[in-house]
DRENPA-3360 file (N, C-alpha, C; in nm, 2 decimals, always signed):
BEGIN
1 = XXXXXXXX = +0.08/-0.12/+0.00/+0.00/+0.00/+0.00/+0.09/+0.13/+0.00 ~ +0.06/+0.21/-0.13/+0.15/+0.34/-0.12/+0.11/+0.44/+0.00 ~ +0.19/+0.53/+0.00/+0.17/+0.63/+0.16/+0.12/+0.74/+0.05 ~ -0.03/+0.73/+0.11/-0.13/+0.83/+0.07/-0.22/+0.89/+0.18 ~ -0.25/+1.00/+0.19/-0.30/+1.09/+0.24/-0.43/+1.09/+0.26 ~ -0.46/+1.09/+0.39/-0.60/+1.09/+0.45/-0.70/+1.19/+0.36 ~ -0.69/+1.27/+0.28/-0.72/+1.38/+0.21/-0.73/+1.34/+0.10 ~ -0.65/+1.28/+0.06/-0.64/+1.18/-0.09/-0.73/+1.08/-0.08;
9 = XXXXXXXX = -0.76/+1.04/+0.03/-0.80/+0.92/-0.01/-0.96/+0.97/-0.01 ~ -0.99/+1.03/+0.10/-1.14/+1.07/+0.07/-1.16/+1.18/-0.06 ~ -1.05/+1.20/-0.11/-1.12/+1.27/-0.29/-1.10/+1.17/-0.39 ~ -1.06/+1.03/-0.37/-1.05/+0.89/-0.44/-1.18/+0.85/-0.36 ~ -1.24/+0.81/-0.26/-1.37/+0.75/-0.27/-1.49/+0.86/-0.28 ~ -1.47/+1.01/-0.32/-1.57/+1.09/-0.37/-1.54/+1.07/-0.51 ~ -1.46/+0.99/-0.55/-1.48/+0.95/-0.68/-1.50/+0.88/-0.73 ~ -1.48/+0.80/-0.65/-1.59/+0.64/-0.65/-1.73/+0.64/-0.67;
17 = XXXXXXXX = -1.77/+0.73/-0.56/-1.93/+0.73/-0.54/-2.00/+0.82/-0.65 ~ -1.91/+0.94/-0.75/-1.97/+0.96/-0.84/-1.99/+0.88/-0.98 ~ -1.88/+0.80/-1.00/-1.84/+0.70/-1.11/-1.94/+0.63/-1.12 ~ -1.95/+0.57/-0.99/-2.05/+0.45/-0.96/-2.19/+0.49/-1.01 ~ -2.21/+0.61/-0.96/-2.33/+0.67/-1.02/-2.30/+0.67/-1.17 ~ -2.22/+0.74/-1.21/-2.26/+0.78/-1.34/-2.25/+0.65/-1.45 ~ -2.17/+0.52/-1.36/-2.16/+0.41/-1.46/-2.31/+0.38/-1.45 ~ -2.40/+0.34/-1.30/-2.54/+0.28/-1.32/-2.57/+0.33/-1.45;
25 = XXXXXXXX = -2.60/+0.46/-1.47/-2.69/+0.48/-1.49/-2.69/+0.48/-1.67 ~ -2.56/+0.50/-1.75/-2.52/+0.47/-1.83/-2.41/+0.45/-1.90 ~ -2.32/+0.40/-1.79/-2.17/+0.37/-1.84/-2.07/+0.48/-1.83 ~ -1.95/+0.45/-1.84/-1.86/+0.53/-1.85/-1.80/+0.61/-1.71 ~ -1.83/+0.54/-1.61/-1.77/+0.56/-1.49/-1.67/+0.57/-1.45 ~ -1.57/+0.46/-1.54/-1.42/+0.46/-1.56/-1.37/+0.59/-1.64 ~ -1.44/+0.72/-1.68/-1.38/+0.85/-1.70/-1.33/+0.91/-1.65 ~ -1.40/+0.92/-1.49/-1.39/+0.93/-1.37/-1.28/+0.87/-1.30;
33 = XXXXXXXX = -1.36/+0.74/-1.26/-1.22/+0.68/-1.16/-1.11/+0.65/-1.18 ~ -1.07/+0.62/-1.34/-0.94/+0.54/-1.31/-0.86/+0.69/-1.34 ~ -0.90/+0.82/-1.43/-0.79/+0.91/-1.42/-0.77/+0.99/-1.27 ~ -0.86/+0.95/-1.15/-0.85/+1.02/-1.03/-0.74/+0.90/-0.96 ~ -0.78/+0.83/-0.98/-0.65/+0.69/-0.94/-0.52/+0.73/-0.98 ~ -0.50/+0.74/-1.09/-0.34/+0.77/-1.19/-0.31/+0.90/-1.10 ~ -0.40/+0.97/-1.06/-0.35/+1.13/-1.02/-0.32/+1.15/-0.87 ~ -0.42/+1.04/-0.78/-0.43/+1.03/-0.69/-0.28/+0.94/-0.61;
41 = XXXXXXXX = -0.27/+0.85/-0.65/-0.18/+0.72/-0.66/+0.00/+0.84/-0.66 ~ +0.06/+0.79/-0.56/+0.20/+0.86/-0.57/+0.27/+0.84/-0.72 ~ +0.34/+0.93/-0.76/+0.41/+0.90/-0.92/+0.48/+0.80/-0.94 ~ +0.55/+0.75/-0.82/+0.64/+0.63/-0.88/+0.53/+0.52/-0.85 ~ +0.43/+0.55/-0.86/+0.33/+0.37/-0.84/+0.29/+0.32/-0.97 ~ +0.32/+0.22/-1.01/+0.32/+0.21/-1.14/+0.18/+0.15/-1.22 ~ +0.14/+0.25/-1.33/-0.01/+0.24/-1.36/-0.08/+0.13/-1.35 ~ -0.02/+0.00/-1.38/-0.11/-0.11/-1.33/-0.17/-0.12/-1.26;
49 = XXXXXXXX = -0.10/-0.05/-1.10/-0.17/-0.07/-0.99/-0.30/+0.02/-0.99 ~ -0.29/+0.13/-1.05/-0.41/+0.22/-1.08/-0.53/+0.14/-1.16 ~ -0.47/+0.05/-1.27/-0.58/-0.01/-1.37/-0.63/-0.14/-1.28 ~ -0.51/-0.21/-1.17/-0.61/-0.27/-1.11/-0.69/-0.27/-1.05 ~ -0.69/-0.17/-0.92/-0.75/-0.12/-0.86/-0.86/-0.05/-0.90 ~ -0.87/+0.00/-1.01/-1.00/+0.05/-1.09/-1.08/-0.06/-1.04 ~ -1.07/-0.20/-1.12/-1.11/-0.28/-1.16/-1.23/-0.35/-1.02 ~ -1.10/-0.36/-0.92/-1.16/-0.38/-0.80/-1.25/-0.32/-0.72;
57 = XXXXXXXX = -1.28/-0.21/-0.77/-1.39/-0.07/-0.74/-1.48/-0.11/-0.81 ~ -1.44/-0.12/-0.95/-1.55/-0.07/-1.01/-1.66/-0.21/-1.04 ~ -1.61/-0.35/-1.03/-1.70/-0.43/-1.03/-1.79/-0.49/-0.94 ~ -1.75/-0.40/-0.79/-1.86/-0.37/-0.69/-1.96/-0.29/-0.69 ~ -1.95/-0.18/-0.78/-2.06/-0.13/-0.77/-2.10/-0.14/-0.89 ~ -2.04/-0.25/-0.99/-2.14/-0.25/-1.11/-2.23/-0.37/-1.07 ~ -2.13/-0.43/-0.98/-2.26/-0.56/-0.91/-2.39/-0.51/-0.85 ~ -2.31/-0.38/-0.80/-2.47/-0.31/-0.73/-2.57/-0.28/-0.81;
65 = XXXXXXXX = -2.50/-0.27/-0.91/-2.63/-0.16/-1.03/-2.74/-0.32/-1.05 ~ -2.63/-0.39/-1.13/-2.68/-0.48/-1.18/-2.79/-0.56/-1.06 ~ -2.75/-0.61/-0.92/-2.88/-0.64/-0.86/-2.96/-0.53/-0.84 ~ -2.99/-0.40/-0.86/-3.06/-0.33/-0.85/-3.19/-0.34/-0.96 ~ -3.08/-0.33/-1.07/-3.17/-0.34/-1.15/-3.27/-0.50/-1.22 ~ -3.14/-0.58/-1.21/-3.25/-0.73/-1.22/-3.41/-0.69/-1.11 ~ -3.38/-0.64/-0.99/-3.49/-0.67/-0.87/-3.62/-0.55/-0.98 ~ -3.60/-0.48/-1.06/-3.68/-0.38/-1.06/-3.71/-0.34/-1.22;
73 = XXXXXXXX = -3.59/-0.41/-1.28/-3.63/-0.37/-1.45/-3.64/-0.54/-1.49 ~ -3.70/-0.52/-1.63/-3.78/-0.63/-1.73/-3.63/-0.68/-1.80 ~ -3.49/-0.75/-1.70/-3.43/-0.75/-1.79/-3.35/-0.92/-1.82 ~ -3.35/-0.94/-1.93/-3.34/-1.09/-1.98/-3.17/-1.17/-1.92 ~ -3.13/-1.20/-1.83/-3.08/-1.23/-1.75/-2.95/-1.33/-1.87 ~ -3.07/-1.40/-1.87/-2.94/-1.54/-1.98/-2.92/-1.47/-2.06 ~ -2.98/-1.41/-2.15/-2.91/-1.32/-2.26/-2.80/-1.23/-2.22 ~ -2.81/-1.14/-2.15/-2.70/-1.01/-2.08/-2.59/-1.16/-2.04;
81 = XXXXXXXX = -2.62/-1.24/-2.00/-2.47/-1.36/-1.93/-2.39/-1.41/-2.07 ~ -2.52/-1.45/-2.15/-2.48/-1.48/-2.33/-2.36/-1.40/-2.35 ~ -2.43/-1.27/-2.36/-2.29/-1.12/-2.42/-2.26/-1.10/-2.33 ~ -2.24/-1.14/-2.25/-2.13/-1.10/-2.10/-2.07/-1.22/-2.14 ~ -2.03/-1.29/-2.15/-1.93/-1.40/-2.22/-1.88/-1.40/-2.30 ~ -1.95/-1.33/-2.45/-1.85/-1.35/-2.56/-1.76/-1.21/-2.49 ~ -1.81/-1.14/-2.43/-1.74/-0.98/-2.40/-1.62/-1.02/-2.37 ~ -1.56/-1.12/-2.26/-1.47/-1.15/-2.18/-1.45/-1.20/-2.28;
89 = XXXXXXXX = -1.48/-1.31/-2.37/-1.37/-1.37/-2.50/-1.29/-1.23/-2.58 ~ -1.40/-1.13/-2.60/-1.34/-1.07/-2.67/-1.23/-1.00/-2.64 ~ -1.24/-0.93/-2.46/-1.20/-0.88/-2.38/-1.05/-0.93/-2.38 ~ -1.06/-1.03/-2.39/-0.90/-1.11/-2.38/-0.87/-1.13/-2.49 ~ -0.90/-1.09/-2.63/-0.88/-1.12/-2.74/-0.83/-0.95/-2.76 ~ -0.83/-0.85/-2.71/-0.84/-0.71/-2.74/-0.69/-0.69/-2.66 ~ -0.68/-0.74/-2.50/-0.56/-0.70/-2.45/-0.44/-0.79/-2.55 ~ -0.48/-0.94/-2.60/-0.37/-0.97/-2.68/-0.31/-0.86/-2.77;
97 = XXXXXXXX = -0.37/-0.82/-2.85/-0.33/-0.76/-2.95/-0.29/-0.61/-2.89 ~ -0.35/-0.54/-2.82/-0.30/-0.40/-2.71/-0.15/-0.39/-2.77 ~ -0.10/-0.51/-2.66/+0.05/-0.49/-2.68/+0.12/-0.40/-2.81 ~ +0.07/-0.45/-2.91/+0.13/-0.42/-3.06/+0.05/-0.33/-3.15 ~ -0.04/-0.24/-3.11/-0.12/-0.15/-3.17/-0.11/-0.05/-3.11 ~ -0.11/+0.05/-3.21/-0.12/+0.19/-3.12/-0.23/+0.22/-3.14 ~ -0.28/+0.23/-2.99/-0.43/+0.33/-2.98/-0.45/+0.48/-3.03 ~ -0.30/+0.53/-3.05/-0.37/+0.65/-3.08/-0.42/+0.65/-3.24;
105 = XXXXXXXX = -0.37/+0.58/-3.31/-0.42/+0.57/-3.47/-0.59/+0.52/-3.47 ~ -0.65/+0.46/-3.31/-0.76/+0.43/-3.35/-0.84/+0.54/-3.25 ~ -0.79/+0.62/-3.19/-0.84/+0.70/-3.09/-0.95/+0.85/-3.21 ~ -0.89/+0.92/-3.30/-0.96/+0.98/-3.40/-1.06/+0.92/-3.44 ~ -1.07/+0.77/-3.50/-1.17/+0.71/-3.56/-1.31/+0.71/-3.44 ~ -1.27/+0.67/-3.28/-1.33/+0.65/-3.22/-1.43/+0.81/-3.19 ~ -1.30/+0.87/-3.19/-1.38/+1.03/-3.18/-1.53/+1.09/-3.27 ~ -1.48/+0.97/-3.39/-1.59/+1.07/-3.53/-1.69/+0.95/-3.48;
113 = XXXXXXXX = -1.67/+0.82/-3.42/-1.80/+0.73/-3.40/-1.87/+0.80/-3.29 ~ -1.80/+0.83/-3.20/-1.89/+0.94/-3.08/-2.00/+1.08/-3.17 ~ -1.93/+1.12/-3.20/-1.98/+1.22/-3.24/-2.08/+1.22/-3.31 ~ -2.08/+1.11/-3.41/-2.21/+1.03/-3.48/-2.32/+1.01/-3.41 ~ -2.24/+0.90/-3.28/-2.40/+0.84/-3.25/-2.45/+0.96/-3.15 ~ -2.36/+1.05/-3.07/-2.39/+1.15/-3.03/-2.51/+1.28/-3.13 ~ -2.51/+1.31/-3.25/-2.61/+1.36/-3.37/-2.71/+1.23/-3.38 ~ -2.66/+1.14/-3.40/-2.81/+0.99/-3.42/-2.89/+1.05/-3.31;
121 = XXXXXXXX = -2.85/+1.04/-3.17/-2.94/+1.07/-3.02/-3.01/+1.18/-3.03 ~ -2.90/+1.29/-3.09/-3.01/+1.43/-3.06/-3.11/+1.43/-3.19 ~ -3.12/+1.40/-3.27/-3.20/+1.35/-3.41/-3.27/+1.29/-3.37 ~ -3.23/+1.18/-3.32/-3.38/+1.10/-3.33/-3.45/+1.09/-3.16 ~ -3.51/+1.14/-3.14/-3.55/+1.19/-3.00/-3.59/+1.08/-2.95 ~ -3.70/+1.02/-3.04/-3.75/+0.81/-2.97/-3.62/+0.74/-2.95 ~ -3.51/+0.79/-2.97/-3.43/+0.65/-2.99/-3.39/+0.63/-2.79 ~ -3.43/+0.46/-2.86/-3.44/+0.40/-2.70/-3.54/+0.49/-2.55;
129 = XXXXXXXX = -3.63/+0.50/-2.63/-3.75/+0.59/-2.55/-3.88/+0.45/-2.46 ~ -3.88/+0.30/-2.59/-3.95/+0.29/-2.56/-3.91/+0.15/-2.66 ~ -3.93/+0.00/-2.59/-3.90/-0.11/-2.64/-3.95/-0.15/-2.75 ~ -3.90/-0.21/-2.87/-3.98/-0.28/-2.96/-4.08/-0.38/-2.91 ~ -4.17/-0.40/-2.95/-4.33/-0.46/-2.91/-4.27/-0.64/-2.98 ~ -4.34/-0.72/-2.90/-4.27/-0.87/-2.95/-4.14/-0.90/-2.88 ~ -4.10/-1.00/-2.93/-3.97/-1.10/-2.87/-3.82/-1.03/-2.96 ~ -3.75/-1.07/-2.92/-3.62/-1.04/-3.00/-3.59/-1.14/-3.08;
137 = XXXXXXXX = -3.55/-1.14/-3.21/-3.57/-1.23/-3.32/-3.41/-1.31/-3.28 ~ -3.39/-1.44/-3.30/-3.26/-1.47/-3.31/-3.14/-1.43/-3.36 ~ -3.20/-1.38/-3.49/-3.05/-1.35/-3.54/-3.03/-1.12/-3.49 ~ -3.13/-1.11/-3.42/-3.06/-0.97/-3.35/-2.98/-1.01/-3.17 ~ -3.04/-1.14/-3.17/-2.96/-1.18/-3.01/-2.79/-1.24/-3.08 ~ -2.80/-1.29/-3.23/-2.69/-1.29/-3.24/-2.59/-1.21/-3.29 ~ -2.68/-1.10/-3.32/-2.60/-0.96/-3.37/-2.54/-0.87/-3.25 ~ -2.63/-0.91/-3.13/-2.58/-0.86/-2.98/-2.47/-0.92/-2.97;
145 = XXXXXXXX = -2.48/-1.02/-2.95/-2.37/-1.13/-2.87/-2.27/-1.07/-2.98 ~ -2.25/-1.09/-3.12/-2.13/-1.02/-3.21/-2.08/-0.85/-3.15 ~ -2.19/-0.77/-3.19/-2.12/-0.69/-3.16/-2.14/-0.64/-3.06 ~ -2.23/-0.65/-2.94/-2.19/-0.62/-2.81/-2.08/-0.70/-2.71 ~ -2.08/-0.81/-2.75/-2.00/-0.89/-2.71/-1.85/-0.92/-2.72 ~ -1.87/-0.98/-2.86/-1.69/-0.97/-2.90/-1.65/-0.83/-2.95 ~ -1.73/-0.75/-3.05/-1.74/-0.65/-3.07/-1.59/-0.56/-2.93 ~ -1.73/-0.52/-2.87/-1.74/-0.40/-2.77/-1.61/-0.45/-2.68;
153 = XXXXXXXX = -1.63/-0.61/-2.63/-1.53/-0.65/-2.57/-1.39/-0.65/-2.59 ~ -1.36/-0.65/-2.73/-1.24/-0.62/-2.75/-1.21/-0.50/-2.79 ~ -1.29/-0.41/-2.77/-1.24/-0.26/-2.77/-1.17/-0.25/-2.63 ~ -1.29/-0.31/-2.50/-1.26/-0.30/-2.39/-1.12/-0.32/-2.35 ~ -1.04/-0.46/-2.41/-0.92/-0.49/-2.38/-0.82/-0.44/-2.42 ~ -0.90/-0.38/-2.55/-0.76/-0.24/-2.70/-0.79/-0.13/-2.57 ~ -0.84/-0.05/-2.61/-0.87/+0.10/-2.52/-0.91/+0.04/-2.40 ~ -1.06/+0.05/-2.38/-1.11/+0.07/-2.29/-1.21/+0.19/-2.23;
161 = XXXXXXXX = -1.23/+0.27/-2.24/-1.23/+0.41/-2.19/-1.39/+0.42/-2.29 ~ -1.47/+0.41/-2.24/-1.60/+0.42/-2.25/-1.70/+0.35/-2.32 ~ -1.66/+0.19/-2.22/-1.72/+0.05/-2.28/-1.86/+0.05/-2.23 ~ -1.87/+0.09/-2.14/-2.05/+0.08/-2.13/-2.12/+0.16/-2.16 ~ -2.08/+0.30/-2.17/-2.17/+0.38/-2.29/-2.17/+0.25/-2.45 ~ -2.08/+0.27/-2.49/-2.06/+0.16/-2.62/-2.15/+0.06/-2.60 ~ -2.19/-0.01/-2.49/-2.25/-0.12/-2.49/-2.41/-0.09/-2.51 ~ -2.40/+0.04/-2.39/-2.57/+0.09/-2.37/-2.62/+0.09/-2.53;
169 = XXXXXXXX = -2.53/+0.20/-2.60/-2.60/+0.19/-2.73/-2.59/+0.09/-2.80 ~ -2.51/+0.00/-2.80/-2.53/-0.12/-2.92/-2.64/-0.18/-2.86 ~ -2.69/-0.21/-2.71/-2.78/-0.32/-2.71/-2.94/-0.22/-2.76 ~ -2.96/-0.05/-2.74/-3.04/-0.02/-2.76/-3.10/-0.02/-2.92 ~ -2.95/-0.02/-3.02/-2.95/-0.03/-3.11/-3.03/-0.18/-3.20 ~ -2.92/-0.27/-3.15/-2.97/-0.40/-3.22/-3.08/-0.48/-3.11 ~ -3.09/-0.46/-2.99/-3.21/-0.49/-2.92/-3.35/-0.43/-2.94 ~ -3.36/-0.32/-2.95/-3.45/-0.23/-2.92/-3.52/-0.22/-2.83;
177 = XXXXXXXX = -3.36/-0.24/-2.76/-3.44/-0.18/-2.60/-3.41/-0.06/-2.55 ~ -3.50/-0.02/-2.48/-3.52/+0.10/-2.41/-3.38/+0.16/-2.35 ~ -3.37/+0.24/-2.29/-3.25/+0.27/-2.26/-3.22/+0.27/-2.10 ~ -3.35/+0.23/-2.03/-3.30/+0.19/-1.91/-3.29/+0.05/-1.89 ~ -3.36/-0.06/-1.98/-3.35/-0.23/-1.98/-3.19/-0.24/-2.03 ~ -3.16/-0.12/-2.13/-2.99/-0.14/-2.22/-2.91/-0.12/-2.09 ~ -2.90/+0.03/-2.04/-2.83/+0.01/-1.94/-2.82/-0.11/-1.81 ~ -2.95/-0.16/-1.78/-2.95/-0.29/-1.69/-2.89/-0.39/-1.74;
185 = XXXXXXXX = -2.90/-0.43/-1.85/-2.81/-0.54/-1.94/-2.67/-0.51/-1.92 ~ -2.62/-0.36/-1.96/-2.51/-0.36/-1.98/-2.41/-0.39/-1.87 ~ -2.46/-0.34/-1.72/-2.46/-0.36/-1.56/-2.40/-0.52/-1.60 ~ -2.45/-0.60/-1.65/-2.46/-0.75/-1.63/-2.34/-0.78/-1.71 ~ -2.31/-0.76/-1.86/-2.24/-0.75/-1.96/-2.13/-0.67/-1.87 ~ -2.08/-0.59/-1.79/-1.96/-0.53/-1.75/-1.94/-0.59/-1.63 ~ -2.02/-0.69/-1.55/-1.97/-0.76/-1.42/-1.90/-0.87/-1.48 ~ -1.97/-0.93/-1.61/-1.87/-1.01/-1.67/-1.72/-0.95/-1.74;
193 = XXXXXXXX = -1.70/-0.92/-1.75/-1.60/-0.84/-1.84/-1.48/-0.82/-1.72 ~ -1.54/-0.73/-1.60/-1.48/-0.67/-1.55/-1.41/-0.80/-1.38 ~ -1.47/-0.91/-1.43/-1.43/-1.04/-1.33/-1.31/-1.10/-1.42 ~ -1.27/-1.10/-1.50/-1.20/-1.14/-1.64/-1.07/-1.00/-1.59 ~ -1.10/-0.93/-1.63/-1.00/-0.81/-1.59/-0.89/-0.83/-1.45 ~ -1.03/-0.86/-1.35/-0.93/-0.85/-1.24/-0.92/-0.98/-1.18 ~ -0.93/-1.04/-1.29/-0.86/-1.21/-1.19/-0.73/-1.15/-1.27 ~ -0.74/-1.11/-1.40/-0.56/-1.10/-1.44/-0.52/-1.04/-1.38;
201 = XXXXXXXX = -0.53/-0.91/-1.30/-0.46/-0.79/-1.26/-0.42/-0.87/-1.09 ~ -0.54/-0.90/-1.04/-0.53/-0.97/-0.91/-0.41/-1.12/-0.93 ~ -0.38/-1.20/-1.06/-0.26/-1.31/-1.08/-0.14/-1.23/-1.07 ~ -0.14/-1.11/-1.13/-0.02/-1.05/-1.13/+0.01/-0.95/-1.00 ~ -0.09/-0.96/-0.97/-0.05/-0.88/-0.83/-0.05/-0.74/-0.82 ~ -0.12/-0.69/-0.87/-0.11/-0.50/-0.95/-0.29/-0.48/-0.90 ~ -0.32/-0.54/-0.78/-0.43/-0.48/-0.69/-0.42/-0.38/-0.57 ~ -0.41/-0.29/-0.52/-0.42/-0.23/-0.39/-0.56/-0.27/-0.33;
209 = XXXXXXXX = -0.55/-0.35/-0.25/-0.69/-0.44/-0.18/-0.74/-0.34/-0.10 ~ -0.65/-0.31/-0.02/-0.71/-0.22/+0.09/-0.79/-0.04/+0.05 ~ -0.69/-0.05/-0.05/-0.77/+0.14/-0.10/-0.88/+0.07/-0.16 ~ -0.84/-0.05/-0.27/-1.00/-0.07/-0.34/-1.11/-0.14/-0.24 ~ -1.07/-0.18/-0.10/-1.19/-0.14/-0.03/-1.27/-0.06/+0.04 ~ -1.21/+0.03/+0.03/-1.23/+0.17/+0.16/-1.32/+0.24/-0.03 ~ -1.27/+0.28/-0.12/-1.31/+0.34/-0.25/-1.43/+0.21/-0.30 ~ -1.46/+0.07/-0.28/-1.58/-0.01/-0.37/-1.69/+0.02/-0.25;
217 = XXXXXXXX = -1.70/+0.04/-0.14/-1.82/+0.10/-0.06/-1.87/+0.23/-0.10 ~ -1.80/+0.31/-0.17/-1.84/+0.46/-0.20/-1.92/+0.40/-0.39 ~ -1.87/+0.29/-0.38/-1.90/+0.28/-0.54/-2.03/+0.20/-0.53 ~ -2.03/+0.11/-0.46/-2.14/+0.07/-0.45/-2.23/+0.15/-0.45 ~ -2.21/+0.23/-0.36/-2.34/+0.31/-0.31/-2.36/+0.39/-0.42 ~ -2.27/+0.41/-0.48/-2.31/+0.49/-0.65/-2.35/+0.46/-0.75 ~ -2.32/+0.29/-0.74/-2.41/+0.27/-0.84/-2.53/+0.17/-0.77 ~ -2.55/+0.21/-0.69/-2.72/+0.18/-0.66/-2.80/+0.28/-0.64;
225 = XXXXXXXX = -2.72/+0.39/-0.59/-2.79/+0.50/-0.62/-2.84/+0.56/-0.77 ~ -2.72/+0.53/-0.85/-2.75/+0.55/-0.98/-2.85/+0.47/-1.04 ~ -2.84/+0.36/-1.05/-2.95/+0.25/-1.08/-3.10/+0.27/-1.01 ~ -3.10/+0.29/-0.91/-3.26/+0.37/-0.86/-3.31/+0.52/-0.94 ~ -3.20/+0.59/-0.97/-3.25/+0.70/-1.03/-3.26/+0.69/-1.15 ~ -3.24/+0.66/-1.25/-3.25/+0.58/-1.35/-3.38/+0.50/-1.39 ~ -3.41/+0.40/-1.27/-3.54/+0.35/-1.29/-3.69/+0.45/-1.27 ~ -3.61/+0.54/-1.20/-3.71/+0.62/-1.12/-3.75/+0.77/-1.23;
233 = XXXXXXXX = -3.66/+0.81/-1.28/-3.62/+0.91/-1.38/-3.68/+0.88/-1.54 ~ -3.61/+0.74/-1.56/-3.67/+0.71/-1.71/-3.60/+0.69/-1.84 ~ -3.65/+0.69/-1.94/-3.52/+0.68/-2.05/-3.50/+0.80/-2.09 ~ -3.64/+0.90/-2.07/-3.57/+1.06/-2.14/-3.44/+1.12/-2.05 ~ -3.45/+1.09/-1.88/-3.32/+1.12/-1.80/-3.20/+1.05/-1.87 ~ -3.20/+0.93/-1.92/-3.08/+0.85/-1.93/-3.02/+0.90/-2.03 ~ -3.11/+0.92/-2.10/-3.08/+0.96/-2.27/-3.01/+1.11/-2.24 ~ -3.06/+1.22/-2.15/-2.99/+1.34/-2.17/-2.81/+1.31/-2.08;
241 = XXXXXXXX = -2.85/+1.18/-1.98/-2.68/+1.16/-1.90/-2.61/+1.08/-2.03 ~ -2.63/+1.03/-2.13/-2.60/+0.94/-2.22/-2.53/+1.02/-2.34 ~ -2.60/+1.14/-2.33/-2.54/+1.27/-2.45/-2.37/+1.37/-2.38 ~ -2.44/+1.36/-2.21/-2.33/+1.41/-2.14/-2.22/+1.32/-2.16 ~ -2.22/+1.18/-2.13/-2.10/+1.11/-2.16/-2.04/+1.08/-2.25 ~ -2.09/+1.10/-2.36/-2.07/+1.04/-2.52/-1.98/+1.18/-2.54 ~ -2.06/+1.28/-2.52/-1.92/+1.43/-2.58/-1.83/+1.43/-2.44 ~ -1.83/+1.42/-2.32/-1.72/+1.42/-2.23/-1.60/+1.33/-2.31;
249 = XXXXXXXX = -1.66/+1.19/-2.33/-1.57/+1.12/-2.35/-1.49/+1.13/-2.52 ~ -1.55/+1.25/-2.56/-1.51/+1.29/-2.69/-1.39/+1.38/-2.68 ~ -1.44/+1.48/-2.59/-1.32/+1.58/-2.53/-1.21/+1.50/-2.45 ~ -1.22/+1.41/-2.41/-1.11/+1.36/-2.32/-1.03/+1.25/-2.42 ~ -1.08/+1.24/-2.49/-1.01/+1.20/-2.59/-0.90/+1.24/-2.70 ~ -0.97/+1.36/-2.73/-0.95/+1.48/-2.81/-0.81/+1.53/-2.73 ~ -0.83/+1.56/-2.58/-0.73/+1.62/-2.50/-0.62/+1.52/-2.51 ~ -0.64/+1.37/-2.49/-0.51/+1.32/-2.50/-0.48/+1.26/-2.66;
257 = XXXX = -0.53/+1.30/-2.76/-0.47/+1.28/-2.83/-0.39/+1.42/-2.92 ~ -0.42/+1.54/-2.87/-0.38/+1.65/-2.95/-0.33/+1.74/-2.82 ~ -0.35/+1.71/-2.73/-0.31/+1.86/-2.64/-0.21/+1.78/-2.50 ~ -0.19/+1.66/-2.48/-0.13/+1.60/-2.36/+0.00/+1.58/-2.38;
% end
């Protein structure tokens, strides 16, 4: 355990408890915590320990979301476990290749995809307002599992940095589901992902147990807070936090690839 500051540490679990919130409710809570980790965390502590300890935060309170919302939203359980499986195939199929790719050649591309489905959302006002009527046809649960799954998952393991927004919309996209049943799915789809992540981080030993337990109590509680407000608020609330994250995570992008 690095020698950190009683002060530090409570502006690392006030940033837990907002993450957590802002992942419930639709992803991207790791915008948040892991760059307050990197900053927080003494300089010579070497970033792993930051990515693992993310990890160990953040799959507590995605657990929270996720029983929050099984107990209270309409959401298909085996399916979300379906693409929460290929996610971690892909997930491990994305850090292979990490090694030998540079992200920044794919960080622009990722910027103009934001930006897109960012104009799709403000255009099309219904989108994800309100479930397609009937069952989900097979070959759209196998167009989830592709590209929410292996898809999205191996972005997760390449980058990383704003997989459950990515997820929310693909499942609202090729599901047509609503945008609070997407976000509850996605809760489920990131507890898998994010159990994959830190059994690796936890083999190699690049966990701080003790900060990521004093910081996954603040996250829980954030994302069950978040996940109640959400259910409580609706898809038009989710949809306007959904526009917030999608250009946040455009600018923070933008910043580390042209101005850092």
């Amino acid at each position: 355990m690095p020698d950190i500051s009683l002060t530090m540490v409570a502006v690392l679990c006030l940033a837990a408890l907002a993450a957590g919130w802002i992942d419930a409710v639709v992803g991207g809570g790791g915008l948040l915590l892991l760059p307050a980790l990197l900053l927080g965390l003494p300089a010579s502590t070497p970033a792993a320990y930051a990515l693992g300890t993310n990890k160990a935060v953040a799959i507590v309170g995605t657990t929270g979301a996720a029983v929050t919302y099984v107990r209270k939203a309409p959401v298909d359980v085996r399916l979300a476990v379906r693409i929460g499986l290929a996610a971690l195939a892909g997930s491990s199929g994305g850090a292979f290749f990490a090694a030998g790719m540079s992200t920044e050649v794919l960080k622009p591309v990722i910027m103009v995809v934001l930006l897109a489905v960012g104009a799709f959302v403000i255009l099309r006002p219904a989108f994800g307002t309100a479930p397609a009527p009937g069952p989900v046809s097979p070959r759209r649960v196998l167009a989830a599992i592709g590209l929410a799954g292996l898809g999205i998952g191996f972005y997760d393991g390449l980058i990383g940095p704003g997989t459950g927004t990515f997820l929310v919309l693909a499942l609202t996209a090729v599901l047509h589901l609503d945008l609070v049943t997407a976000s509850a799915t996605a809760k489920i789809v990131n507890c898998c992902t994010n159990a994959g992540a830190l059994a690796t981080f936890a083999w190699q030993g690049t966990v701080l147990w003790q900060l990521a337990a004093v910081m996954a109590v603040f996250n829980l509680a954030g994302g069950t807070l978040g996940a109640r407000t959400a259910l409580k608020k609706g898809s038009g609330f989710v949809r306007v936090v959904l526009l917030t994250v999608v250009f946040a995570l455009v600018a923070k992008l933008a910043y580390e690839q042209w101005l850092a």
